[in-house]
C-alpha positions as CSV (number, residue, x, y, z in Angstrom):
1,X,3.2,-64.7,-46.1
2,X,0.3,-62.6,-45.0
3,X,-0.3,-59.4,-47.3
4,X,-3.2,-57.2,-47.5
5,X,-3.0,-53.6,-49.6
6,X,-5.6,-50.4,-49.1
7,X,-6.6,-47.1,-49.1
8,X,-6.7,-44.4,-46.5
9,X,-9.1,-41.7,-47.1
10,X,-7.3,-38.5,-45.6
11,X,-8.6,-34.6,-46.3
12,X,-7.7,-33.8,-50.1
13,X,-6.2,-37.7,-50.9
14,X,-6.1,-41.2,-50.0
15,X,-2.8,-42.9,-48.9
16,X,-1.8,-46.3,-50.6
17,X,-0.6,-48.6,-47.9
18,X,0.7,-52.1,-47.8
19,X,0.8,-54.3,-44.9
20,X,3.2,-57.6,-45.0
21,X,4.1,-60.3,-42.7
22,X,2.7,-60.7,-38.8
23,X,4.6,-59.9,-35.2
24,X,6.0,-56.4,-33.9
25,X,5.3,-53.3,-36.6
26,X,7.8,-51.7,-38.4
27,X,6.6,-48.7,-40.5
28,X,8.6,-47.2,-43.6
29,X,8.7,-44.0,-44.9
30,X,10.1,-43.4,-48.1
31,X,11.9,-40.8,-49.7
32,X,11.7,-37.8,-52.5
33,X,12.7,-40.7,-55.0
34,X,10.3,-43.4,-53.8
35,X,7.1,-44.6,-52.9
36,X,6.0,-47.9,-50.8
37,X,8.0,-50.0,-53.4
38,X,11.1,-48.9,-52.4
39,X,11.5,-51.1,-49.5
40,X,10.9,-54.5,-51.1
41,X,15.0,-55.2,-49.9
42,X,13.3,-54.3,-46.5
43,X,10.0,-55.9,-46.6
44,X,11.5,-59.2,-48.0
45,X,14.4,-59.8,-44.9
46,X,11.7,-58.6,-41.9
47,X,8.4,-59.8,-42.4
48,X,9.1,-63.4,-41.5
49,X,9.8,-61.6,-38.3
50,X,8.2,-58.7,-38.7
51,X,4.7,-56.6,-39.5
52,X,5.7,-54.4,-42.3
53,X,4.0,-51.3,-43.3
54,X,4.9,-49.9,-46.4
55,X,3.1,-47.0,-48.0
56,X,3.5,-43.9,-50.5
57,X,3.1,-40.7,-49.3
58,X,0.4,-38.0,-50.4
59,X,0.9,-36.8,-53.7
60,X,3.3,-39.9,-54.6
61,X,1.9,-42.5,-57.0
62,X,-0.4,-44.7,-56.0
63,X,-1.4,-42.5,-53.4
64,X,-3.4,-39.6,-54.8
65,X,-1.8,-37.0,-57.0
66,X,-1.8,-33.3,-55.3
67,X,-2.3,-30.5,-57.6
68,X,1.0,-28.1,-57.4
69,X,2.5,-31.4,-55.1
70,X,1.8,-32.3,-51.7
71,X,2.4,-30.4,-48.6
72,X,5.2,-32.2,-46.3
73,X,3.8,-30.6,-43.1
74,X,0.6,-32.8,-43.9
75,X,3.1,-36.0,-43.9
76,X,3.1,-36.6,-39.8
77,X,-1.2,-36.5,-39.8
78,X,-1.2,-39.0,-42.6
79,X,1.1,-41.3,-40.7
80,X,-0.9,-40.7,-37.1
81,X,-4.0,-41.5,-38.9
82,X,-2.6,-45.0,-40.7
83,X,-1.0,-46.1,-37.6
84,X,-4.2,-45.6,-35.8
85,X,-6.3,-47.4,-39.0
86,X,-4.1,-50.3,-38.4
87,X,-4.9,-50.3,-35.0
88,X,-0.8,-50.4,-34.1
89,X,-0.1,-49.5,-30.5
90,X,3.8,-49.8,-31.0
91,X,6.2,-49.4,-33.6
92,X,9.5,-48.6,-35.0
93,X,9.8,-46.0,-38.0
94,X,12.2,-46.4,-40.9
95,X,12.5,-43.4,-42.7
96,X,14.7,-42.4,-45.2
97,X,15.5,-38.8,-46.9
98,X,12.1,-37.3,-47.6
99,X,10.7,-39.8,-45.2
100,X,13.0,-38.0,-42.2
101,X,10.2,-34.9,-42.4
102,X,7.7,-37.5,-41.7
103,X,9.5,-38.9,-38.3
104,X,10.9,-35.8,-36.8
105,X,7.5,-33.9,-37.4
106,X,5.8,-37.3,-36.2
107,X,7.8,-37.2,-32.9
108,X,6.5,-34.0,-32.0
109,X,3.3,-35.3,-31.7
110,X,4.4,-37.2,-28.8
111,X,1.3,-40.2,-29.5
112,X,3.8,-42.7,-27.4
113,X,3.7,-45.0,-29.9
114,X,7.0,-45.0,-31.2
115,X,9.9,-47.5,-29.9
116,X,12.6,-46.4,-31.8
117,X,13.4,-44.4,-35.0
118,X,15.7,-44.8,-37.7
119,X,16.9,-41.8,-39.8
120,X,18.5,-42.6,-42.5
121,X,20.5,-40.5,-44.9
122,X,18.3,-37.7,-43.4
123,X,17.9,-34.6,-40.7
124,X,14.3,-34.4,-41.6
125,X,13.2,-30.7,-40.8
126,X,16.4,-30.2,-38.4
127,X,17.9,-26.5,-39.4
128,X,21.1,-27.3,-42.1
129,X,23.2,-25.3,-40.0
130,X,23.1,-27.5,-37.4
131,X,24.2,-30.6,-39.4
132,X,28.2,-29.8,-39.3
133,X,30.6,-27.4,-39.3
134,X,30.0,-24.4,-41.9
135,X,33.4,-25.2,-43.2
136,X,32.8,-28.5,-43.6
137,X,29.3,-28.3,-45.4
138,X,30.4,-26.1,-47.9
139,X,33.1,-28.2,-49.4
140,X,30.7,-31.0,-49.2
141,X,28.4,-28.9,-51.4
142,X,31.3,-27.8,-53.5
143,X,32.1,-31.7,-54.1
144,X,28.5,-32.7,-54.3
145,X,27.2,-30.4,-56.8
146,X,30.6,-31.8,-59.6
147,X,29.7,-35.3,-58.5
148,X,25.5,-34.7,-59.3
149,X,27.0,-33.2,-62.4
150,X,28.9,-35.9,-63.5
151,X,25.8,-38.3,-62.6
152,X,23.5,-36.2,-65.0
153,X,25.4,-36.5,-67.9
154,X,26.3,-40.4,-67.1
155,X,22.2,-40.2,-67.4
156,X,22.1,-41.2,-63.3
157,X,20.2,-40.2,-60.4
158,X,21.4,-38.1,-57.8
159,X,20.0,-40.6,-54.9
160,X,21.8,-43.6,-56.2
161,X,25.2,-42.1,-56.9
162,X,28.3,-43.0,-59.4
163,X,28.8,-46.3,-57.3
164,X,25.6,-48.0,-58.3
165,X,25.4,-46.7,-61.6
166,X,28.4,-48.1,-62.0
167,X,28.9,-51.6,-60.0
168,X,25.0,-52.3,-60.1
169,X,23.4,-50.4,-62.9
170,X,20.6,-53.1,-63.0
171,X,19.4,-51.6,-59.5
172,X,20.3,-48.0,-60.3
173,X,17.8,-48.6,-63.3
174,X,14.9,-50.1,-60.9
175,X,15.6,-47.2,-58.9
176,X,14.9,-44.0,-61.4
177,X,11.8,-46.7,-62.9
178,X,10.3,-46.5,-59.0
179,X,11.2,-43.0,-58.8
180,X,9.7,-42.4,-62.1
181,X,6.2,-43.7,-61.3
182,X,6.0,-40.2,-59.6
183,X,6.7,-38.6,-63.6
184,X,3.7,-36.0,-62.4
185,X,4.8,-34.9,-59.1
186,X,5.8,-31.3,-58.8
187,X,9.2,-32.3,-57.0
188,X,10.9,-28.9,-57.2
189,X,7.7,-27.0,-55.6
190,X,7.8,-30.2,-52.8
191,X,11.7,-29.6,-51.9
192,X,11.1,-25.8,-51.5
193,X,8.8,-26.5,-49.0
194,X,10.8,-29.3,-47.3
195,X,13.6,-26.0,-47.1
196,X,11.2,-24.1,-45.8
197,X,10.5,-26.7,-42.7
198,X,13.9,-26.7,-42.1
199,X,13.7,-25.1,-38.7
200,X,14.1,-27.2,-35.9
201,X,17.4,-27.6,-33.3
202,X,18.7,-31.3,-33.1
203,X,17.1,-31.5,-29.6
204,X,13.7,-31.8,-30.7
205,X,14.3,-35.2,-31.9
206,X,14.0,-35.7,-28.1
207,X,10.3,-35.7,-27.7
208,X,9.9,-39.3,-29.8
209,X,10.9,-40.7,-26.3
210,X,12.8,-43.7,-27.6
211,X,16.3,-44.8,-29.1
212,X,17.0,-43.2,-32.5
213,X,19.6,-44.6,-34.4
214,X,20.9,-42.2,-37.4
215,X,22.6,-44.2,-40.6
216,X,24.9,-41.9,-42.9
217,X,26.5,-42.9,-46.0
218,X,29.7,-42.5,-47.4
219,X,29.3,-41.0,-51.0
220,X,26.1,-39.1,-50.1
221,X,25.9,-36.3,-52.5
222,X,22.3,-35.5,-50.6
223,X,23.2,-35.4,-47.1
224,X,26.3,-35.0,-45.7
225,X,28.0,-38.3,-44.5
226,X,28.9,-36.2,-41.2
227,X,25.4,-34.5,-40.0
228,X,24.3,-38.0,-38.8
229,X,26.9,-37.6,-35.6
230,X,26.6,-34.1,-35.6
231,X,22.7,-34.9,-34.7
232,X,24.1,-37.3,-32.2
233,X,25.9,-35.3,-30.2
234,X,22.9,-32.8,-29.4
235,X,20.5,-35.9,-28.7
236,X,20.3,-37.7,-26.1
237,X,20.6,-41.5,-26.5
238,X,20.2,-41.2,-30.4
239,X,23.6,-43.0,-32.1
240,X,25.1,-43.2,-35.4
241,X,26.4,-45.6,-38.0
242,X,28.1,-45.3,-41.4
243,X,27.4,-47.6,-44.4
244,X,30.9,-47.0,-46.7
245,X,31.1,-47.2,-50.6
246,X,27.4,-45.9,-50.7
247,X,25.3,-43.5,-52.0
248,X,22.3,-41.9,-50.4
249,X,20.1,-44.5,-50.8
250,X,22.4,-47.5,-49.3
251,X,19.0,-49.4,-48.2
252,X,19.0,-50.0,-52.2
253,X,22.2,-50.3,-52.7
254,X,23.3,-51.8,-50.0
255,X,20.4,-53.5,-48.4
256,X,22.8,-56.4,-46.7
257,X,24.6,-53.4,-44.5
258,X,21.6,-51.6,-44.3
259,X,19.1,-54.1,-42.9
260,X,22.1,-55.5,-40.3
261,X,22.2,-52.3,-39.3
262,X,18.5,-52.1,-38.3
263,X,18.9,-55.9,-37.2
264,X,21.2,-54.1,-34.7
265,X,19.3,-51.7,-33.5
266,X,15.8,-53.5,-33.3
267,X,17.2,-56.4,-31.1
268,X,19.0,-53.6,-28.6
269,X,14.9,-52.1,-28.2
């Protein structure tokens, strides 16, 4: 299998990237709990097929460290610059959480490069009031915050959920040992600024100019299971699929259901 790994120098860092497999490019963005490791599930079922890009954001290790963490609105220029690197005139994006910032702000750039996005247990910088039903979202968050309770004394993460900790702890312990290769990364100062992108109506997912497919997951404790239709409905041609039993990172934990998904949605391009 063809693999090559390098650096991209960008103002104030450089950006790890890895590049696996040959044919049609597929680009992964990784979330708050992650870095280009996270998609070896990914990277393993589509690069036979498949030219995967894989690489940590700025600020997230190996990519360089960012004093005070990394600034999210920097996250769409660091992808415009790899794509163009790699000299990729087409692509699909497969972002999850954290790594929904980077594709919503990266669709407003309108470079015409993209061919579809996937969203994945994510809104990106879409406003939080427009992911449901006020109602609705605060007894989510009523129920999420006893369940990310109950996951902090079982010693878990928050991004796998009780399911994996407790039907695959082997992959909920890979999991906090990828996310803890970030151990430096000022995460709380990152997800305030995250919030404080969180301005954008639904409808300007429209200006990526391609299908978007939006995956949600059941037991999601970090974004509510029901935001991903709630999108849908104010996007044109965007659609939505539910992975059950799953946390919010199902592309871990469920990387069979996860990657048919995308299977799905690739072949319908």
């Amino acid at each position: 299998m063809k693999r090559e790994t390098g650096r991209l120098e960008r103002p104030g860092c450089s950006i790890h990237y890895e590049v696996t497999g040959e044919g049609p490019a597929l680009v992964f963005a990784h979330g708050l709990g992650g870095n280009h490791m996270s998609w070896w599930q990914q990277v393993g079922h589509f690069s036979p097929r498949f030219r995967c890009v894989t690489f940590s954001h700025r600020g997230f290790w190996p990519s360089s460290a960012i004093p005070g963490g990394p600034d999210p609105d920097d996250y769409a220029g660091d992808l415009a610059a790899l794509v163009d690197h790699l000299g990729i005139e087409s692509f699909v994006l497969i972002a999850q959480s954290m790594g929904g910032w980077t594709a919503v702000e990266y669709a407003q750039l309108r470079t015409g490069k993209l061919r579809g996005i996937v969203m994945a247990a994510t809104g990106g910088s879409i406003a939080r009031d427009k992911l449901g039903d006020p109602a609705a979202l605060a007894a989510w968050e009523a129920a999420s915050a006893a369940t990310k309770q109950a996951l902090a004394a079982a010693g878990g993460h928050q991004a796998t959920g009780l399911r994996m900790l407790a039907e695959q702890p082997a992959m909920a312990l890979l999991y906090q040992h990828v996310d803890e290769a970030n151990a430096g990364l000022a995460k709380e100062a990152l997800r305030a600024r995250m919030n404080g992108m969180r301005r954008r109506p639904p409808e300007d997912l429209a200006a990526a100019g391609c299908p978007i497919l939006l995956i949600a997951n059941e037991e999601d404790v970090v974004m509510p299971p029901f935001a991903s239709a709630a999108i849908v409905r104010m996007v044109p041609g965007a659609s939505a699929a539910m992975i059950g039993k799953a946390g919010h990172s199902a592309y871990f934990e469920r990387p069979a259901e996860f990657n048919a998904l995308v299977e799905g949605f690739l072949a319908g391009l």
